[in-house]
C-alpha positions in Angstrom: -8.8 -5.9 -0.2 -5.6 -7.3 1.7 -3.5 -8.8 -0.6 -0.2 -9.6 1.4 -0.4 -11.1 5.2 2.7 -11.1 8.2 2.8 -14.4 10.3 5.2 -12.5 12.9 2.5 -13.5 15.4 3.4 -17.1 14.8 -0.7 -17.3 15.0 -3.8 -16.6 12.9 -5.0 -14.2 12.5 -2.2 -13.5 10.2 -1.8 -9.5 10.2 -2.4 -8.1 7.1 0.3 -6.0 5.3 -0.5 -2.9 3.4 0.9 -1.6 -0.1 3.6 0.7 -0.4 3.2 2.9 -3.7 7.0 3.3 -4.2 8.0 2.9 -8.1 9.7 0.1 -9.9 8.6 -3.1 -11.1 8.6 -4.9 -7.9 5.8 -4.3 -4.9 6.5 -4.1 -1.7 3.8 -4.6 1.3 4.3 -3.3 5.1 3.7 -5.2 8.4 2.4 -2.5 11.3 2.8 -4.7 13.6 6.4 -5.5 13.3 8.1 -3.3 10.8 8.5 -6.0 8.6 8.4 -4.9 4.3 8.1 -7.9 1.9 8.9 -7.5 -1.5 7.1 -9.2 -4.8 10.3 -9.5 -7.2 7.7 -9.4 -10.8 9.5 -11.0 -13.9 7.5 -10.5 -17.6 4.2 -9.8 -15.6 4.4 -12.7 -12.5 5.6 -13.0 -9.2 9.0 -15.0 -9.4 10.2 -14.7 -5.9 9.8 -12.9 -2.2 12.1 -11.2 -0.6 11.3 -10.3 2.7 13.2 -7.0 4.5 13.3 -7.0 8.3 13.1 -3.4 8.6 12.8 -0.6 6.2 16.5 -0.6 5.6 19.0 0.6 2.8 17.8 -2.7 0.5 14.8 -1.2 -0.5 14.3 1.7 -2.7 14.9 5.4 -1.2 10.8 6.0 -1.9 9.7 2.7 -0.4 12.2 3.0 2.7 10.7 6.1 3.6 7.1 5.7 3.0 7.6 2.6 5.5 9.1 5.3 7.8 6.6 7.4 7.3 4.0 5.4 8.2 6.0 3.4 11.0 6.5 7.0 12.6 2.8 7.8 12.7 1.7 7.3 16.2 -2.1 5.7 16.2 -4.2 4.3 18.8 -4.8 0.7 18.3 -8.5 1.4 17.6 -7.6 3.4 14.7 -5.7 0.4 12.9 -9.1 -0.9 11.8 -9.6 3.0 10.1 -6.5 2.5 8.4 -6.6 1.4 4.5 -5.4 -2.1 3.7 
């Protein structure tokens, strides 16, 4: 289940963002399509604000930042996006 979408198309279908396991309280969500990581800022259990991080940069936590890379890095046919996990 997709629980975070991008709108860098500008269009539907919006793409859909998947979950980064780095640790804190916050999550934080990936974009494939454009690099993109947004960020769910939690306070006492709930989603207070987004925060949305253009590229995996030195914002984000060192284990989110380089999951993002990691994943950013991997080099898959277009086909196999569908394969991928949300």
């Amino acid at each position: 289940m997709t629980e975070a979408y991008c709108d860098c198309t500008g269009r539907p279908p919006w793409p859909p963002m998947l979950r980064l396991h780095g640790g804190g309280p916050n999550r934080y969500y990936l974009c494939r399509a454009c690099g993109a990581v947004r960020e769910d800022i939690y306070r006492d259990g709930a989603i207070v604000a987004h925060r949305w991080h253009d590229a995996a940069n030195g914002r984000l936590p060192d284990a989110v930042r380089q999951e993002a890379c990691d994943i950013l890095s991997m080099s898959l046919h277009p086909d196999q996006l569908e394969l991928w996990p949300d």
